[in-house]
PASEBA-1860 file (N, C-alpha, C; in nm, 3 decimals):
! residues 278
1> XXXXXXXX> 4.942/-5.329/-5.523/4.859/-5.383/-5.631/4.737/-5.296/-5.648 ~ 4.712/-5.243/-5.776/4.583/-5.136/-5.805/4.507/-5.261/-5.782 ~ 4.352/-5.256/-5.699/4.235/-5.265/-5.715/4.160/-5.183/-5.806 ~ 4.169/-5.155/-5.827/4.077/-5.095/-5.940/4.105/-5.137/-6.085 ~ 3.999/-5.179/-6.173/4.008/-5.244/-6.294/4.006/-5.089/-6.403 ~ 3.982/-5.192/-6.516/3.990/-5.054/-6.603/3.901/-4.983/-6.611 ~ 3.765/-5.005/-6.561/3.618/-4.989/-6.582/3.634/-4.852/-6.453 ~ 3.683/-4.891/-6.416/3.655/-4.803/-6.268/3.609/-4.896/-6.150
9> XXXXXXXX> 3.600/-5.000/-6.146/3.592/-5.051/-6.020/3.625/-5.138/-5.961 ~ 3.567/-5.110/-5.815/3.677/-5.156/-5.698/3.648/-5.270/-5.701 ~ 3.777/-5.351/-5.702/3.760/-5.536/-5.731/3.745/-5.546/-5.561 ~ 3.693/-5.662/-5.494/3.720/-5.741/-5.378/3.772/-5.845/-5.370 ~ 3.870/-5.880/-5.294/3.904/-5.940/-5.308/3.884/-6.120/-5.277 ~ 3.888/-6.258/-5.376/3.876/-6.344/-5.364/3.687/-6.323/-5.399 ~ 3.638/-6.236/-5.452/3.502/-6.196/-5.466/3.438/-6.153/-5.605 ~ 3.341/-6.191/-5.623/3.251/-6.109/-5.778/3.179/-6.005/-5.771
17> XXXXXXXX> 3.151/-5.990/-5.595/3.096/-5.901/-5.611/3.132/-5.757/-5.636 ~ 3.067/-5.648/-5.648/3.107/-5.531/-5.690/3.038/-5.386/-5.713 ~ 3.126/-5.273/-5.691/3.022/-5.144/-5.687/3.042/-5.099/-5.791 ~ 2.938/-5.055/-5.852/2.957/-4.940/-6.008/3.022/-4.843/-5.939 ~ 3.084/-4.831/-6.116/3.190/-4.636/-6.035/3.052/-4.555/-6.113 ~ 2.960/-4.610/-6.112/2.879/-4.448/-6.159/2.760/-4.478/-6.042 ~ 2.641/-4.408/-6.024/2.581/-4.488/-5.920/2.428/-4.489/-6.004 ~ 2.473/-4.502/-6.174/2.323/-4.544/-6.220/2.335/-4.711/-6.182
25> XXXXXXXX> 2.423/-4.797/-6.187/2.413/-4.915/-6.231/2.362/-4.953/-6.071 ~ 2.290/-5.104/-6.124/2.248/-5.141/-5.996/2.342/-5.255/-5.905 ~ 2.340/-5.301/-5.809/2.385/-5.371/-5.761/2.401/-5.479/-5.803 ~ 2.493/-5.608/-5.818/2.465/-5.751/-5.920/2.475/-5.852/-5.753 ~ 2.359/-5.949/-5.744/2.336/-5.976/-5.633/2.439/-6.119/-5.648 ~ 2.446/-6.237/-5.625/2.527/-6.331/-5.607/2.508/-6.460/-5.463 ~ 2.538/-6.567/-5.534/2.524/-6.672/-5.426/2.670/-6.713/-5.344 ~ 2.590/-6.750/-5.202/2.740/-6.777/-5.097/2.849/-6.859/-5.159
33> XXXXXXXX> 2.799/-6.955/-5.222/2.881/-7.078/-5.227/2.926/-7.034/-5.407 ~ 2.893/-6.898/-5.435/3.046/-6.868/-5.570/3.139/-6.811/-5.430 ~ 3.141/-6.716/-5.345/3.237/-6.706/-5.311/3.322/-6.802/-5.171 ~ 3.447/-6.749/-5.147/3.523/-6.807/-5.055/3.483/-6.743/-4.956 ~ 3.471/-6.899/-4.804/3.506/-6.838/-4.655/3.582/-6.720/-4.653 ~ 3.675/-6.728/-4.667/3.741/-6.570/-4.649/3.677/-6.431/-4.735 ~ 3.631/-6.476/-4.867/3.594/-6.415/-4.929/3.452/-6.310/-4.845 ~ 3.394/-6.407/-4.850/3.241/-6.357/-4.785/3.288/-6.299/-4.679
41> XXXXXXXX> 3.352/-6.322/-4.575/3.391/-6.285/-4.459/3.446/-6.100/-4.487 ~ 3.516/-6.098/-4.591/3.600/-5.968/-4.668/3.470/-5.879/-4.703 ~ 3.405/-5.975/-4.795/3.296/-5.899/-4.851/3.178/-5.828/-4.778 ~ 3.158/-5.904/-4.660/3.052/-5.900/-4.587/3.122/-5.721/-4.523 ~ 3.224/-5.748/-4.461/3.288/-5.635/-4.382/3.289/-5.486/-4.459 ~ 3.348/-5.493/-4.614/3.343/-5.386/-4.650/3.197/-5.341/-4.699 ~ 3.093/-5.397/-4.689/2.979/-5.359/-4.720/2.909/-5.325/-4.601 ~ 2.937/-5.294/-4.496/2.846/-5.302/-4.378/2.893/-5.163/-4.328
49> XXXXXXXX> 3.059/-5.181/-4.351/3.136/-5.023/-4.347/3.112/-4.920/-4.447 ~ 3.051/-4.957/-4.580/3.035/-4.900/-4.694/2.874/-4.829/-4.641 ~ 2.786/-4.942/-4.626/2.646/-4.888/-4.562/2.613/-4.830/-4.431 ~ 2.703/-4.803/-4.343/2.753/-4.707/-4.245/2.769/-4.598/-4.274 ~ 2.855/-4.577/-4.287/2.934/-4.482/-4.387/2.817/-4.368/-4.420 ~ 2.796/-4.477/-4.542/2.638/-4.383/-4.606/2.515/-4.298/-4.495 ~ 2.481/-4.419/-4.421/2.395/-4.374/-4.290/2.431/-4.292/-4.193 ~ 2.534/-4.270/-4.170/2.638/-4.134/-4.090/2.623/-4.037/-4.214
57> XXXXXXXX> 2.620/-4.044/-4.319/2.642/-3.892/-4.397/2.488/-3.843/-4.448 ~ 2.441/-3.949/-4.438/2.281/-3.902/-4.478/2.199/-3.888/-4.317 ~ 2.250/-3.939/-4.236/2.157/-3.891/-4.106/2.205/-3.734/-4.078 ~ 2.346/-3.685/-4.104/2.396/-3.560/-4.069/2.355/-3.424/-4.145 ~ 2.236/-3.454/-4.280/2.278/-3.375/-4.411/2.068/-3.296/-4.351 ~ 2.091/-3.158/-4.332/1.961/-3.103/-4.313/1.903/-3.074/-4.171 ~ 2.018/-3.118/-4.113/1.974/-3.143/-3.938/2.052/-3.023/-3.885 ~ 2.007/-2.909/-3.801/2.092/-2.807/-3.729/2.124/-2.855/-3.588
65> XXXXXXXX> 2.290/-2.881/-3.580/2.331/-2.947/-3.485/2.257/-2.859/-3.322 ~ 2.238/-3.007/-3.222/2.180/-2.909/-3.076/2.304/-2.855/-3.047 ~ 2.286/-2.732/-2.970/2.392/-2.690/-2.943/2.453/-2.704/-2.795 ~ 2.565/-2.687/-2.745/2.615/-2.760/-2.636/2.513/-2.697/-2.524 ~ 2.516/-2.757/-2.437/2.466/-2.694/-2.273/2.574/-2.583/-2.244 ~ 2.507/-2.436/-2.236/2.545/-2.334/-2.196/2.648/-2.354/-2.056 ~ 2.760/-2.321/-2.036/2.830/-2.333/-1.914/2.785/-2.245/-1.783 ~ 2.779/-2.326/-1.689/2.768/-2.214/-1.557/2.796/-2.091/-1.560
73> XXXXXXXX> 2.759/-1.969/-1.525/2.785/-1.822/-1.538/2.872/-1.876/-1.442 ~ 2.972/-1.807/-1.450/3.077/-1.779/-1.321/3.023/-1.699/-1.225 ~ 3.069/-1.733/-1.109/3.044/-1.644/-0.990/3.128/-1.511/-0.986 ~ 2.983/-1.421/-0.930/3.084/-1.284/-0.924/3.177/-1.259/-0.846 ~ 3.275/-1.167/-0.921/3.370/-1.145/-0.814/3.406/-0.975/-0.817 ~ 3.254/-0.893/-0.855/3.272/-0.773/-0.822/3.267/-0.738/-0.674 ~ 3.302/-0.604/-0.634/3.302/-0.545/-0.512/3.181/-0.513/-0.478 ~ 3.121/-0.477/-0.388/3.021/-0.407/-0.343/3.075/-0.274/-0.337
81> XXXXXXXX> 2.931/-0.157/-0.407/2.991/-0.025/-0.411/2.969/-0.008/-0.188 ~ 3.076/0.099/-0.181/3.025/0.108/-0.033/2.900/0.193/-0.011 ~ 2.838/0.176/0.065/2.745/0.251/0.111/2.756/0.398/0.182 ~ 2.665/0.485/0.143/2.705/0.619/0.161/2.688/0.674/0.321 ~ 2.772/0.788/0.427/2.785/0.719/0.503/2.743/0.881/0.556 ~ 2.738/0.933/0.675/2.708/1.096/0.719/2.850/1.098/0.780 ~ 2.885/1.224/0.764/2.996/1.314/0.852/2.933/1.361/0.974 ~ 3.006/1.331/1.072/3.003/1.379/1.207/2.981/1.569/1.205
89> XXXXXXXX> 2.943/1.650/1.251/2.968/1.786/1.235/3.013/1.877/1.360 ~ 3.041/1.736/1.466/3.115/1.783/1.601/3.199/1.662/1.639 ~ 3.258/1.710/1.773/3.356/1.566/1.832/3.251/1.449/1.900 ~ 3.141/1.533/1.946/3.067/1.432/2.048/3.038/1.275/1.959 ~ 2.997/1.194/2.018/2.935/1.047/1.973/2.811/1.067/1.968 ~ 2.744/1.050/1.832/2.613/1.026/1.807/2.555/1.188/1.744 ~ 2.668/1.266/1.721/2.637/1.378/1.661/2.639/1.382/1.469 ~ 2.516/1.307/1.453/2.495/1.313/1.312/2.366/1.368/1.310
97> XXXXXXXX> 2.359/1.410/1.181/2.220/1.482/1.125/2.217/1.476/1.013 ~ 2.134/1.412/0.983/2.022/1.399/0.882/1.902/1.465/0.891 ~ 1.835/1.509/0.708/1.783/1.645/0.729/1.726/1.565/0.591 ~ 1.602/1.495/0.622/1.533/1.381/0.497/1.403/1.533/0.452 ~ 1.435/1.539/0.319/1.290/1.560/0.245/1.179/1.565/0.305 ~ 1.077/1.634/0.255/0.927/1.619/0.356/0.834/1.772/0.307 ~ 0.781/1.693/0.199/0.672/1.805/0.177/0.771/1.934/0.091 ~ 0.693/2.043/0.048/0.710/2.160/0.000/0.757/2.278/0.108
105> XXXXXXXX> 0.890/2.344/0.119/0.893/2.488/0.192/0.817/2.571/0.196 ~ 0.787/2.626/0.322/0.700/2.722/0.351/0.765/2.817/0.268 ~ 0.927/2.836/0.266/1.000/2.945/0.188/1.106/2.871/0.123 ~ 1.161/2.957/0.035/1.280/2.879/-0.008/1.401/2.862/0.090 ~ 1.502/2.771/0.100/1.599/2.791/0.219/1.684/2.690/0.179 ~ 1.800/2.692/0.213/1.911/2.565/0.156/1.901/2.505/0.293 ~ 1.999/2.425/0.299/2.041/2.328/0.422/2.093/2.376/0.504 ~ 2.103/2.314/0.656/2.156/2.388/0.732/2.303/2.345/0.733
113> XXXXXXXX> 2.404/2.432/0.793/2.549/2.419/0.831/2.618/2.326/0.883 ~ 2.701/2.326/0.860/2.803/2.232/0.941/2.865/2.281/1.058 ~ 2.894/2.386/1.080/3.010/2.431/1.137/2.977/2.611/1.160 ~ 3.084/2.656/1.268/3.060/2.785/1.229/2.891/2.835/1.339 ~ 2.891/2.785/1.428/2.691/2.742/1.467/2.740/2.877/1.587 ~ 2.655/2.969/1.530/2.661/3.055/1.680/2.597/3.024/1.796 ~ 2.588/3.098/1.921/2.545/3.012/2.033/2.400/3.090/2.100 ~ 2.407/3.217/2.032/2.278/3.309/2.044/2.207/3.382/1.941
121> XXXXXXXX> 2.063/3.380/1.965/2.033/3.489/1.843/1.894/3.552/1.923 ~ 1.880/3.624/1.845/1.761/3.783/1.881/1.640/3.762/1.802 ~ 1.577/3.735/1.860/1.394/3.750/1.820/1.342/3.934/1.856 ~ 1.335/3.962/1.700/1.262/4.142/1.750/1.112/4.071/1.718 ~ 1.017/4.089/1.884/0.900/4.058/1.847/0.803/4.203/1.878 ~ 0.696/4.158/1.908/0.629/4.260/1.853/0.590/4.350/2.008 ~ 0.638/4.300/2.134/0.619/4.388/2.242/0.754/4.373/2.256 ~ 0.941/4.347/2.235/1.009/4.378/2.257/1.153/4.240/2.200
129> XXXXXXXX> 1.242/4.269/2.263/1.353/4.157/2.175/1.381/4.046/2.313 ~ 1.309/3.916/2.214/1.376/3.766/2.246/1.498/3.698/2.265 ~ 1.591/3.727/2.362/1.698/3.634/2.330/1.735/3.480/2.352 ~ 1.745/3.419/2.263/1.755/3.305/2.286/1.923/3.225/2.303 ~ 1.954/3.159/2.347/2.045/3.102/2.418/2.084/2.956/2.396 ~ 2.102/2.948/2.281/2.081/2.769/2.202/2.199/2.683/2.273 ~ 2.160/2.540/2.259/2.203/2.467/2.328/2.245/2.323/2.239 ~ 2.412/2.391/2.190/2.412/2.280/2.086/2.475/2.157/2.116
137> XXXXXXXX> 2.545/2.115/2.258/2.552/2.019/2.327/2.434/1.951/2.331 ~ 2.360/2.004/2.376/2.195/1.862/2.377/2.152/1.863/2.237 ~ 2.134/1.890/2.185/2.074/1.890/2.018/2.108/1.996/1.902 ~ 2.233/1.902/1.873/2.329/1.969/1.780/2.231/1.991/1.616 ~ 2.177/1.881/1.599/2.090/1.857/1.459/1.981/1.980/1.470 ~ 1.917/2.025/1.558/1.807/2.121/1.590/1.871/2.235/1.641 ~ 1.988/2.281/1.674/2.053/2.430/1.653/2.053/2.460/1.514 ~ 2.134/2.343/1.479/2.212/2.388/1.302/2.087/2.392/1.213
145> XXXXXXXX> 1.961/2.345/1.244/1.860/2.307/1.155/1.800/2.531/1.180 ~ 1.813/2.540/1.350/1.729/2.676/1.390/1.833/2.782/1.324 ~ 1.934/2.774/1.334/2.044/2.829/1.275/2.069/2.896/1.122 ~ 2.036/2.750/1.035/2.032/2.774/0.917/1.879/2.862/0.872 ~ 1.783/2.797/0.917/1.662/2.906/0.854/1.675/3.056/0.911 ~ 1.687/3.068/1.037/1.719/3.204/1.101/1.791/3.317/0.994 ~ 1.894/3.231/0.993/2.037/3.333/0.881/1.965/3.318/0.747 ~ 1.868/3.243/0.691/1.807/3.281/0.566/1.712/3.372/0.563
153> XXXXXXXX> 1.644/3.392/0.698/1.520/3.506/0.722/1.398/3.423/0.684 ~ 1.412/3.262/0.695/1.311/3.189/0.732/1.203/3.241/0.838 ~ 1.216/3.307/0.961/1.143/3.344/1.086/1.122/3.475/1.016 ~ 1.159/3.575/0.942/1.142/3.718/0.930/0.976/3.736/0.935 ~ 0.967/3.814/0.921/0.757/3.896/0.913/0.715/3.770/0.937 ~ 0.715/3.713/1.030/0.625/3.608/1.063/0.555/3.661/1.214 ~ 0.438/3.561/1.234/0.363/3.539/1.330/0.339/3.397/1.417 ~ 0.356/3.423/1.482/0.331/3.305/1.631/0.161/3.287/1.610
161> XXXXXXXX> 0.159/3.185/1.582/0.038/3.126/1.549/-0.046/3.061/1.638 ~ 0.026/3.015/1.755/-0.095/2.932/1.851/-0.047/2.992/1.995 ~ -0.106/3.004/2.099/-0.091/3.012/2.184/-0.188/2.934/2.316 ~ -0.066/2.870/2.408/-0.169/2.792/2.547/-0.115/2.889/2.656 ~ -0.242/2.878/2.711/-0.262/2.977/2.843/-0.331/2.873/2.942 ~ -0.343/2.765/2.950/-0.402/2.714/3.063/-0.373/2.528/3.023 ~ -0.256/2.495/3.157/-0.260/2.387/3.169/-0.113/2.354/3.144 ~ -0.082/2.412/3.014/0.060/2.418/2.975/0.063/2.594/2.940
169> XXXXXXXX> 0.200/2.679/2.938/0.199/2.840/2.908/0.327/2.808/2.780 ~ 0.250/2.811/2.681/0.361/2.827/2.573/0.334/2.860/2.425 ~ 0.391/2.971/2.374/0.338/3.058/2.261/0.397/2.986/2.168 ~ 0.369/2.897/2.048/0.400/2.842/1.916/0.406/2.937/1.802 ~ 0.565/2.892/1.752/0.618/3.010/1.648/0.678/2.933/1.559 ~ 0.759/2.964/1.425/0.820/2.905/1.296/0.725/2.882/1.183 ~ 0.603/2.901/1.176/0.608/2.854/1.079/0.504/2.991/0.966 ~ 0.602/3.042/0.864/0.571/3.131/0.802/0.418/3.128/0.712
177> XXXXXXXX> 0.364/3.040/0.730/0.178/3.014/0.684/0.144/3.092/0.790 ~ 0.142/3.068/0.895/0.099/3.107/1.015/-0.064/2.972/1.049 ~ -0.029/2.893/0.953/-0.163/2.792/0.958/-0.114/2.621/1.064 ~ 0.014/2.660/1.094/0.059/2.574/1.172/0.082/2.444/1.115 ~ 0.060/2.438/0.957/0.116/2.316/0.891/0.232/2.344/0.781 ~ 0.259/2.460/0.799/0.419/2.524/0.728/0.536/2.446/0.777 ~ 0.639/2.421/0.660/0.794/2.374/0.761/0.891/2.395/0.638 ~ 1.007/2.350/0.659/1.106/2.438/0.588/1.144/2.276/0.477
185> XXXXXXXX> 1.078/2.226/0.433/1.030/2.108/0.325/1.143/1.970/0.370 ~ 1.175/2.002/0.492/1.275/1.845/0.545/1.197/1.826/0.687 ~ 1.286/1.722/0.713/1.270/1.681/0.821/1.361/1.613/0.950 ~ 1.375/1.615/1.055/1.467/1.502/1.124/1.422/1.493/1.268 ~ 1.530/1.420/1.295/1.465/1.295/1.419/1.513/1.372/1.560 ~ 1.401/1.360/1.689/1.407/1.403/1.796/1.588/1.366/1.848 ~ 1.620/1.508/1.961/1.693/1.464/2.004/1.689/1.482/2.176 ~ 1.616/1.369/2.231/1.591/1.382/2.378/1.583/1.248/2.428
193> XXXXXXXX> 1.640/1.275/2.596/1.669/1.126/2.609/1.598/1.099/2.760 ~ 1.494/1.160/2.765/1.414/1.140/2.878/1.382/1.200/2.970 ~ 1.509/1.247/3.024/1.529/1.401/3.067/1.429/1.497/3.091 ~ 1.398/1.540/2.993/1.349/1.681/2.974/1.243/1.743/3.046 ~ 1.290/1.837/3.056/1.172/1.905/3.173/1.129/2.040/3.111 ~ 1.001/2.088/3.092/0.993/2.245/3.033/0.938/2.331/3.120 ~ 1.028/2.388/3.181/1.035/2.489/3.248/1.044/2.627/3.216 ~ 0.939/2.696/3.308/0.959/2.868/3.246/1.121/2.906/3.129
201> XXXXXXXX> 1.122/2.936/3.055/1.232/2.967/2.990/1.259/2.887/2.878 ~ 1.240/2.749/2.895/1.310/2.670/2.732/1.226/2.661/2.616 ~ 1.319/2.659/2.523/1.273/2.708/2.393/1.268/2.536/2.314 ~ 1.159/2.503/2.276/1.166/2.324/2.232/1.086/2.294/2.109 ~ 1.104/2.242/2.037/1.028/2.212/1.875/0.932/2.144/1.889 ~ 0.822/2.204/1.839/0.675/2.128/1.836/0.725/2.014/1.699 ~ 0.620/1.938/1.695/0.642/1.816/1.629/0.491/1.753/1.592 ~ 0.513/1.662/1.525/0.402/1.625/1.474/0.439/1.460/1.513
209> XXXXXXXX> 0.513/1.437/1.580/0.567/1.275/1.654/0.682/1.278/1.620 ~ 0.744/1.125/1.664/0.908/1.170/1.625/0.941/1.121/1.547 ~ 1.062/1.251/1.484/1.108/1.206/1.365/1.053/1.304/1.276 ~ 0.918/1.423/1.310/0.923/1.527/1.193/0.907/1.679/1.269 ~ 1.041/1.648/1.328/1.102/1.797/1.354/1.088/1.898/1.187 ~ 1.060/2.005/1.204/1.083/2.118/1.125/1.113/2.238/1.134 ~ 1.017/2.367/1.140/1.100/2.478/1.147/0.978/2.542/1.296 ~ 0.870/2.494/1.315/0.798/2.482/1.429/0.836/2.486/1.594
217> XXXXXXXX> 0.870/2.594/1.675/0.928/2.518/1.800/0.798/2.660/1.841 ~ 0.841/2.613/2.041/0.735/2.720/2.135/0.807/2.752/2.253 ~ 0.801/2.868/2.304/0.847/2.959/2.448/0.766/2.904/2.509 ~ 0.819/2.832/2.566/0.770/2.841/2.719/0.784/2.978/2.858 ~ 0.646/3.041/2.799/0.656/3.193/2.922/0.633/3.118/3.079 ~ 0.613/3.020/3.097/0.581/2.972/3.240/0.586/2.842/3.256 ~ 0.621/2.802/3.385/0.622/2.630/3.394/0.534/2.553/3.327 ~ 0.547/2.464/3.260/0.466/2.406/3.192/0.505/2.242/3.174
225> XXXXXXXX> 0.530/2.211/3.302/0.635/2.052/3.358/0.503/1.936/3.340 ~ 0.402/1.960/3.318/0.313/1.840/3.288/0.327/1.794/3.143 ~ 0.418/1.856/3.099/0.476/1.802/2.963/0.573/1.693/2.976 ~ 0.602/1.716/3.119/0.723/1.597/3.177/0.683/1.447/3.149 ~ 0.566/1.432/3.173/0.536/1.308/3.156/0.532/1.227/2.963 ~ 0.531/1.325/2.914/0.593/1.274/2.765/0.649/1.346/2.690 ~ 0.798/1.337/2.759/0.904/1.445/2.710/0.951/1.402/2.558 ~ 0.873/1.479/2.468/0.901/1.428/2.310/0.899/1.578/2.248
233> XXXXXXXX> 0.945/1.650/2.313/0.995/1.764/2.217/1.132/1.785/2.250 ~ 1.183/1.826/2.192/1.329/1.866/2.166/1.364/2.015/2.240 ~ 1.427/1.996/2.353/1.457/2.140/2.381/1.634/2.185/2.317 ~ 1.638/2.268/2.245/1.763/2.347/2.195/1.791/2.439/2.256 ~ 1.738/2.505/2.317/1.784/2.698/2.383/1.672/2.717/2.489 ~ 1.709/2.846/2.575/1.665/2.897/2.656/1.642/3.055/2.633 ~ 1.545/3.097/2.728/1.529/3.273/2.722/1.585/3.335/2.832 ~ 1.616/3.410/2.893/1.659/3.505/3.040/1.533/3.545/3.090
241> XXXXXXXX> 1.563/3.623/3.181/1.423/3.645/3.234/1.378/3.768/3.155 ~ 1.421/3.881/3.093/1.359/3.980/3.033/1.289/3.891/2.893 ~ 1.350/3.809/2.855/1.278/3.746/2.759/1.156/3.704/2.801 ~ 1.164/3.637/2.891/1.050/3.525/2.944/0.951/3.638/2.949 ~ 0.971/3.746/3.003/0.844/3.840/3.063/0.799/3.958/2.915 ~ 0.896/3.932/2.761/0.811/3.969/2.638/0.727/3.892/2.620 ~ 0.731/3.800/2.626/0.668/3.665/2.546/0.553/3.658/2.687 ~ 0.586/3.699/2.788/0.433/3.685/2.887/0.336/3.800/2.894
249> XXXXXXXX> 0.395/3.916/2.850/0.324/4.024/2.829/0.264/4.008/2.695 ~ 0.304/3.958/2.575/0.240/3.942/2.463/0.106/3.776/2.501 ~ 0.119/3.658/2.606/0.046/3.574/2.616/-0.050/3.671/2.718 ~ -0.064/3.722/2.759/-0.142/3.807/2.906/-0.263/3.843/2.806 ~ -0.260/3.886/2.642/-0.385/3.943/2.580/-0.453/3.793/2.560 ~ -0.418/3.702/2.588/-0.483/3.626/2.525/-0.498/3.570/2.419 ~ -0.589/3.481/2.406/-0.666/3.412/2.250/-0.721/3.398/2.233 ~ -0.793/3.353/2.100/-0.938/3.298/2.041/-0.996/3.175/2.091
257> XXXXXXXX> -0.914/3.104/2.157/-0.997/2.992/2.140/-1.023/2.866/2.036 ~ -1.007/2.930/1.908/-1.041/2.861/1.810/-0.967/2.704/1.761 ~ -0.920/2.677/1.864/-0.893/2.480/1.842/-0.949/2.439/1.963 ~ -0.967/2.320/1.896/-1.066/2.212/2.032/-0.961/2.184/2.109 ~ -0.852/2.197/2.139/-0.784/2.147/2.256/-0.803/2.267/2.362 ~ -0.878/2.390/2.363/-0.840/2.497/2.439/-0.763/2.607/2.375 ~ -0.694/2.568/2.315/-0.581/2.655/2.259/-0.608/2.761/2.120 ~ -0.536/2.923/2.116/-0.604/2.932/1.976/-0.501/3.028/1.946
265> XXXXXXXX> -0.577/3.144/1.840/-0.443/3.231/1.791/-0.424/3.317/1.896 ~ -0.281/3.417/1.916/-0.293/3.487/2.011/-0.358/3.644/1.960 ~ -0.439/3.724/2.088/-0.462/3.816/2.035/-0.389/3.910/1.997 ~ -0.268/3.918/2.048/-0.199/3.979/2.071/-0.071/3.941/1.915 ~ -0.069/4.023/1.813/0.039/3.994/1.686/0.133/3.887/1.702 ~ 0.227/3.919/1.794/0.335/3.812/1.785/0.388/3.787/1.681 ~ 0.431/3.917/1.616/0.531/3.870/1.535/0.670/3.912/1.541 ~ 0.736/3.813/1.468/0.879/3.817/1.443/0.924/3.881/1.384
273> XXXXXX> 0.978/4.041/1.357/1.032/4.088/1.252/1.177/4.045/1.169 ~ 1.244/4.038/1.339/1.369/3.955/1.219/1.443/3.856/1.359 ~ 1.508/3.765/1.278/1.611/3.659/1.377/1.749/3.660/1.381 ~ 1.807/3.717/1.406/1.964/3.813/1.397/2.042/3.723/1.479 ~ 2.162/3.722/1.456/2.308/3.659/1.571/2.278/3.780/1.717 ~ 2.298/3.699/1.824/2.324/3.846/1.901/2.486/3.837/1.895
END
């Protein structure tokens, strides 16, 4: 059965009341008792759904919906990159070296070697030739470190810069300033384990504490074992005895004096012309 009249509008049923089909006309209001119990009951319902209706489409019209609650980031499930790690450069345990940055080169010089480490080399000094006798079982990191500047001519026309004659006997050499704050622009960590004793002959890296080994080490021309009590230099090599007695004939002229510990330049040149393989 059409509800709808000819006018356009929607009849209710058992009811008078009624909506314009245009929405100039106004509402026509009406008493309970024209319509029927059922009637009103009908009427009441579709007008409450009708004014709903309306209030859902006019509360929604101009409003920018909130937007949902963002979901949990998921948990990662990338890898960790691995961490970068040193190569061994012998069989022994605990034979790594690291060779950290530190300041500007006295000269230019690449890194030292891996492999390939000879076991002697020749100091031409300035009263006769040094041989030294390296020792890369006890301090593999401080051969390859003496090694690599040597074969660059790091030590070449240089001078031995400090010399002690009383208390300790040991002539200080490496570093091409000759101002005793030169080094080859790295650095690395002592390798001594209590041990150490400096006795006429060993050849051991001065330091500035541990951990800034450089290109700095000293001959010991004579016992000089009161160093025993804070063994923090690094011994790498040894001299023979014709060595021991260049390096004591060049300490025999003496020094200046000129540092407050006693100690000063030697008078005597002391220099290195070149550092050769023997």
């Amino acid at each position: 059965m059409n509800r709808y009249g000819a006018a356009g509008v929607l009849t209710l049923p058992s009811a008078s009341l009624s909506l314009p089909g245009s929405g100039a006309a106004l509402w026509h209001s009406t008493t309970v008792n024209q319509l029927g119990a059922s009637g009103t009951r009908a009427a009441s319902r579709a007008i409450a759904a009708i004014v709903v209706g309306l209030a859902v489409l006019i509360s929604g019209c101009g409003q920018i919906p909130s937007p949902l609650p963002a979901p949990d980031p998921p948990e990662s499930s990338a890898v960790r990159s691995p961490e970068p790690t040193a190569s061994r450069i012998g069989g022994d345990p605990g034979d790594i070296c690291e060779y950290s940055l530190s300041g500007d080169s006295a000269r230019p010089v690449k890194p030292p070697p891996t492999n390939g480490v000879p076991t002697s080399y020749l100091l031409e000094m300035t009263n006769g030739t040094v041989t030294i006798t390296l020792d890369r079982t006890r301090a593999p990191c401080t051969v390859n470190s003496f090694v690599s500047l040597a074969d660059q001519g790091y030590f070449d026309n240089t001078k031995c810069h400090r010399l002690a004659d009383s208390g300790i006997f040991v002539l200080q050499c490496g570093d091409p300033t000759g101002t005793g704050k030169g080094g080859p622009g790295y650095e690395f960590a002592n390798e001594t384990d209590g041990t150490e004793s400096y006795t006429e002959g060993v050849v051991a890296m001065a330091n500035g504490g541990p951990g800034t080994n450089g290109s700095q080490f000293f001959l010991v021309w004579a016992d000089s074992t009161s160093l025993d009590q804070t063994p923090n230099f690094t011994i790498f090599g040894e001299m023979d005895k014709e060595s021991r007695d260049v390096v004591a004939s060049m300490a025999g002229e003496g020094q200046d004096g000129s540092n407050a510990d006693g100690t000063g330049r030697p008078n005597n040149p002391c220099e290195i012309a070149t550092v050769t393989r023997a």
